[in-house]
DRENVO-451004 format. One line per 5 residues: number of its first residue (from 0); their letters; for each residue x, y, z of N, C-alpha, C, O. Coordinates in pm, whole numbers, plus 50000, padded with zeros to 5 digits. Example, Ala and Ser with C-alpha at 12.3 -4.5 7.8 and 13.67 -1.06 7.14 Angstrom:
# residues 2
0> as> 51319 49431 50780 51230 49550 50780 51320 49670 50780 51424 49668 50846  51285 49775 50708 51367 49894 50714 51290 50003 50787 51341 50114 50804 $
END
This chain:
# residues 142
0> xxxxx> 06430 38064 65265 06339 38168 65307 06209 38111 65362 06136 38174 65438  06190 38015 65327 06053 37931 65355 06052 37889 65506 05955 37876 65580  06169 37872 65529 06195 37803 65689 06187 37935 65751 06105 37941 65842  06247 38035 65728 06262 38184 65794 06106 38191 65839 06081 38199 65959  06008 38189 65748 05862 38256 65731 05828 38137 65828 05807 38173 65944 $
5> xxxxx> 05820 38038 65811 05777 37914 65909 05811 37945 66063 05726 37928 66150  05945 37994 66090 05995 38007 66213 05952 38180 66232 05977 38206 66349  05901 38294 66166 05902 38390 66239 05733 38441 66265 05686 38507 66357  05674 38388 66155 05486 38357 66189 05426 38299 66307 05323 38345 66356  05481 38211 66347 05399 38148 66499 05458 38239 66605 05390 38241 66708 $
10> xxxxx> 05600 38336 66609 05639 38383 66685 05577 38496 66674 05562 38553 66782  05529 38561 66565 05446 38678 66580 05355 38699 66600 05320 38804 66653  05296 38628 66574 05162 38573 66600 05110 38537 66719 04988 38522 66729  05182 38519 66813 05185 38490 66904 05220 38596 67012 05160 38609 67118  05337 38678 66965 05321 38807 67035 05235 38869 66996 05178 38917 67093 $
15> xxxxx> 05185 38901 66897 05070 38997 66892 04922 38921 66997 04863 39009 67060  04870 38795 67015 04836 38773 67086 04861 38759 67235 04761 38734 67303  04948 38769 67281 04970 38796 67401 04965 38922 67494 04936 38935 67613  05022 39044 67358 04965 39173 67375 04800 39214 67376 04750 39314 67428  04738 39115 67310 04617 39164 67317 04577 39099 67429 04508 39172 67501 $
20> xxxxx> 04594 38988 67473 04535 38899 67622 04631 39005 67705 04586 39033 67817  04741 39061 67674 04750 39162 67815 04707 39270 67875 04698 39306 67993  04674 39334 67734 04558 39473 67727 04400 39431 67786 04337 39481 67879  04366 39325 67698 04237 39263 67760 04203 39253 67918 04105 39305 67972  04323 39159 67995 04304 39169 68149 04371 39279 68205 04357 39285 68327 $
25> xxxxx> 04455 39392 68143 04488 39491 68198 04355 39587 68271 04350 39639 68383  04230 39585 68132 04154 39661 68108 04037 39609 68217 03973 39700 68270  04008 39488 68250 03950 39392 68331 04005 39461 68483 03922 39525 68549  04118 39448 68524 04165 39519 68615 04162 39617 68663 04161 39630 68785  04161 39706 68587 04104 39809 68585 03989 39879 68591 03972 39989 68644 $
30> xxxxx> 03896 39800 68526 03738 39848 68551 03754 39739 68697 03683 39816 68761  03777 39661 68770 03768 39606 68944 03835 39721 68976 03738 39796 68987  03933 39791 68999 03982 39928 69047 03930 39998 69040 03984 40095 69092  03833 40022 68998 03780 40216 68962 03647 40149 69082 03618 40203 69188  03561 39972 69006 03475 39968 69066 03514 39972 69263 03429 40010 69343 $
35> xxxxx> 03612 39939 69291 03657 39909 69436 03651 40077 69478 03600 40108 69586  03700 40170 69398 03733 40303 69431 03586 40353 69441 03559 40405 69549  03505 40348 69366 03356 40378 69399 03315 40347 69509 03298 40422 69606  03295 40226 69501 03198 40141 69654 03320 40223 69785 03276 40286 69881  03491 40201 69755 03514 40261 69880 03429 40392 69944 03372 40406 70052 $
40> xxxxx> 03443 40470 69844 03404 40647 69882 03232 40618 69912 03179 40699 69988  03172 40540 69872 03043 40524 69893 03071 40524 70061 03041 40613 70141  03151 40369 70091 03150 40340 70240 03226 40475 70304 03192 40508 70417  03285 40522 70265 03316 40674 70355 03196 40724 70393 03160 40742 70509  03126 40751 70280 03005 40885 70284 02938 40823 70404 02956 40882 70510 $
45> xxxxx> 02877 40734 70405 02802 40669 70457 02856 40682 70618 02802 40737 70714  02987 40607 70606 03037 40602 70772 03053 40755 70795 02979 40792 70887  03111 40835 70753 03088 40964 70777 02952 41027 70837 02942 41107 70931  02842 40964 70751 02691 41025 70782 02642 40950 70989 02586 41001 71086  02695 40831 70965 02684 40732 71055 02739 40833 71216 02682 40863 71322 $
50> xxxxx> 02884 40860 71152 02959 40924 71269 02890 41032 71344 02899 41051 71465  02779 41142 71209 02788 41244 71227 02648 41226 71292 02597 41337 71305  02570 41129 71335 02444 41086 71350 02468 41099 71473 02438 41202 71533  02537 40977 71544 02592 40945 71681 02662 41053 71718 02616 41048 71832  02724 41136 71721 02788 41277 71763 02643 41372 71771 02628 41466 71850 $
55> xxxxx> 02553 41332 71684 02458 41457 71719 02373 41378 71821 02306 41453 71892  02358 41264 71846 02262 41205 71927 02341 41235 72103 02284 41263 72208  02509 41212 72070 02576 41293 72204 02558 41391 72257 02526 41415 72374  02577 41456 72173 02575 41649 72214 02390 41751 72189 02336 41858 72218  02369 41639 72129 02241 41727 72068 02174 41830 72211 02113 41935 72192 $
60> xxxxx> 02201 41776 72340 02153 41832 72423 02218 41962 72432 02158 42068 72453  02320 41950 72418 02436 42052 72439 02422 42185 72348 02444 42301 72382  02380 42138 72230 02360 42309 72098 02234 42336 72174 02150 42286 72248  02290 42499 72085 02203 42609 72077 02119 42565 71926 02138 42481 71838  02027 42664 71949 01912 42610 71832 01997 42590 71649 01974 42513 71555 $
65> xxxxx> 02133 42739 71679 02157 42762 71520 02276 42656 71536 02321 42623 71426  02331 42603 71631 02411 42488 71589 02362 42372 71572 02432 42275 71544  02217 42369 71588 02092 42226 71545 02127 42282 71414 02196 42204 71349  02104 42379 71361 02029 42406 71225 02136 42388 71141 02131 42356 71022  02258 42415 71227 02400 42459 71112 02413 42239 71065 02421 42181 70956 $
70> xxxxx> 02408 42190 71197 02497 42024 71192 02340 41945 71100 02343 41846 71027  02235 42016 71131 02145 41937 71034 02152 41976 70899 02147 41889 70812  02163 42087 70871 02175 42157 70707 02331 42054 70673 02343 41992 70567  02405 42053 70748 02526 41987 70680 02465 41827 70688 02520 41741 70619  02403 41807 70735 02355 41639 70733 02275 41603 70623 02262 41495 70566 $
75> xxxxx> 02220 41726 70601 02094 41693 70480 02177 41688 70386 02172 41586 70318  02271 41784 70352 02384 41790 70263 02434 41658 70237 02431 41607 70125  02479 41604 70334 02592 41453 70347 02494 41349 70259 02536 41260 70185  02349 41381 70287 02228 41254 70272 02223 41278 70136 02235 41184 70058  02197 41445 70081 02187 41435 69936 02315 41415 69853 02313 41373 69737 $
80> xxxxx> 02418 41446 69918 02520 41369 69796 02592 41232 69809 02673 41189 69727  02547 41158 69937 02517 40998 69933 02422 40989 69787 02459 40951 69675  02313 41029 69823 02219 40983 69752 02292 41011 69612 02363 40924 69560  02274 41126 69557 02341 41178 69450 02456 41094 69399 02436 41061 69282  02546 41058 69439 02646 40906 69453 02609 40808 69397 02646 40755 69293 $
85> xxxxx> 02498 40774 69500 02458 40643 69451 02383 40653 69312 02398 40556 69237  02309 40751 69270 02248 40780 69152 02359 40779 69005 02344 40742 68889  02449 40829 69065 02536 40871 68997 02602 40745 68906 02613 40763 68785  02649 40605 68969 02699 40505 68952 02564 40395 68949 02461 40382 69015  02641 40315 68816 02492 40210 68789 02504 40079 68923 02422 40018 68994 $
90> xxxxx> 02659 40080 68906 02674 39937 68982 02624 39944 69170 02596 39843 69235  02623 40111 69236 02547 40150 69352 02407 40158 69317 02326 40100 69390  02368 40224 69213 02253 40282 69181 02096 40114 69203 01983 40114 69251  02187 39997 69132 02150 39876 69167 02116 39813 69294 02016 39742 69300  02206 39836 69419 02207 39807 69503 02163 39904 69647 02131 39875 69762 $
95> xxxxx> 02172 39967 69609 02141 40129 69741 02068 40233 69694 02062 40331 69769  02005 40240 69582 01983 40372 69548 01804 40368 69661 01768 40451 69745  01745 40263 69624 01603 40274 69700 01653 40326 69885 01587 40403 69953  01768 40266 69924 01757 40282 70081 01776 40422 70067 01683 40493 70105  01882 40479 70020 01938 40623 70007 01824 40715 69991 01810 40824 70047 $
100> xxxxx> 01742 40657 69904 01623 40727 69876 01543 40751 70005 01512 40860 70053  01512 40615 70057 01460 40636 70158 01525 40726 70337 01475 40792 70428  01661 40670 70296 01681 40798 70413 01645 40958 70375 01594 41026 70464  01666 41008 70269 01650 41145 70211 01479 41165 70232 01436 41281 70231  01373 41039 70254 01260 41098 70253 01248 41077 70423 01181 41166 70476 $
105> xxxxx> 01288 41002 70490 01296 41032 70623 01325 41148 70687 01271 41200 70785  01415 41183 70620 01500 41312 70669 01388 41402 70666 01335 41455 70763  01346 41418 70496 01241 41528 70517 01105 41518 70607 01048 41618 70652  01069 41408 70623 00994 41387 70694 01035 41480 70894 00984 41563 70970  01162 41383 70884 01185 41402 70997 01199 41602 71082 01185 41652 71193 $
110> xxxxx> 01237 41657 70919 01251 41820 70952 01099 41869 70922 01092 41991 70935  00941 41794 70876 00821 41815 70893 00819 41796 71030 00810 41903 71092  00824 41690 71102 00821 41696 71228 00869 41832 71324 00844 41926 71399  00933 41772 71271 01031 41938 71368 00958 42073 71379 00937 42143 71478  00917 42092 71213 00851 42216 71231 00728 42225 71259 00661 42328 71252 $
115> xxxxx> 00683 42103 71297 00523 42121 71345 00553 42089 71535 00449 42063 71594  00639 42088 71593 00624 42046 71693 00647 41982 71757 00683 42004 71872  00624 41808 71664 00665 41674 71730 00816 41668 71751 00872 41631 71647  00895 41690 71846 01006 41675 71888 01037 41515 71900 01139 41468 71851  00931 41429 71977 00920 41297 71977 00956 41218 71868 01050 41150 71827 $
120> xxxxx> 00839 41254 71837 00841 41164 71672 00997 41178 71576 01066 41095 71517  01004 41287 71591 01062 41356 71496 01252 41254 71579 01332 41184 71516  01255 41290 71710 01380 41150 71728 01366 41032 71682 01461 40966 71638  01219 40981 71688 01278 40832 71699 01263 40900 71533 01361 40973 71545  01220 40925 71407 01259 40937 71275 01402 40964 71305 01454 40854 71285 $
125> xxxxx> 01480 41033 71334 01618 41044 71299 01698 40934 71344 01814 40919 71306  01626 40836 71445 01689 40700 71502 01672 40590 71389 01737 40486 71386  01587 40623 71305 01541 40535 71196 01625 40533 71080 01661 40436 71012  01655 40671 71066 01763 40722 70920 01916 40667 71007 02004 40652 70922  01952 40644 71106 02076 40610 71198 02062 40463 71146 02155 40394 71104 $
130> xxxxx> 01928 40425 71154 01956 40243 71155 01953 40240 71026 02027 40144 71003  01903 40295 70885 01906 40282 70754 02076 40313 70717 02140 40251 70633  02110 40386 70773 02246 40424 70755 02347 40293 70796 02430 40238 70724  02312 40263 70931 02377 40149 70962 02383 40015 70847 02489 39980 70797  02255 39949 70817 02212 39891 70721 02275 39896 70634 02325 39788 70603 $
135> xxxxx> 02314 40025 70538 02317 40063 70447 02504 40003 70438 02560 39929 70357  02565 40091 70584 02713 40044 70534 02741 39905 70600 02851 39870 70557  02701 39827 70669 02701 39674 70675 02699 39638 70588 02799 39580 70546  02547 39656 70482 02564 39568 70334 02659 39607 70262 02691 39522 70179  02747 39747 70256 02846 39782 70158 02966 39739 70170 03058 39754 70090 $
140> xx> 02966 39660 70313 03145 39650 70336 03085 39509 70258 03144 39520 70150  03045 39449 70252 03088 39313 70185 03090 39296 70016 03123 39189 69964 $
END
């Protein structure tokens, strides 16, 4: 019986450690998956906001005043739940949350403009939140 216990202890022992080193890097794997699934949808929002920048800088000539108001209300939208996103997650919140921030105060800035007049100003501000945006998903793809 002594030889039995000799020969079935290192073997158990050994599976039970191997189960735990497999759970261990299972779990490792898993938090890189969820983190990859974050940063992806981040880089959506973002290229999304990007797309929807350059499409309004195309056509902008082209709307009527309430299709300015309708594609900007949905832009401000896109900017606050970027932002909101990035707030949301520590490992974005580290890295993007100040730019995000700062496009969301551009923006408002940029719809002060608007309502006082400066049409000028108020483009090159929305050319500014275009290049923060740009910025923003360059540094994210890597």
């Amino acid at each position: 019986t002594k030889d039995w216990i000799l020969l079935l202890v290192p073997i158990l022992s050994n599976g039970v450690l191997l189960v735990f080193f497999q759970e261990l890097i299972k779990r490792r794997f898993d938090k890189i998956d969820k983190k990859k699934q974050i940063e992806n949808k981040f880089n959506e929002m973002v290229y999304k906001l990007v797309q929807e920048k350059n499409e309004y800088t195309i056509i902008s000539n082209d709307l009527d005043k309430k299709q300015t108001i309708e594609f900007l209300n949905n832009f401000r939208k896109g900017l606050a739940e970027l932002h909101q996103y990035t707030k949301t997650y520590y490992s974005l919140a580290c890295k993007y949350e100040m730019r995000t921030q700062t496009c969301v105060d551009r923006y408002n800035s940029f719809v002060l403009l608007i309502q006082r007049g400066q049409t000028d100003v108020a483009e090159k501000e929305f050319d500014e939140i275009g290049k923060l945006l740009k910025i923003l998903l360059n540094e994210s793809a890597y």
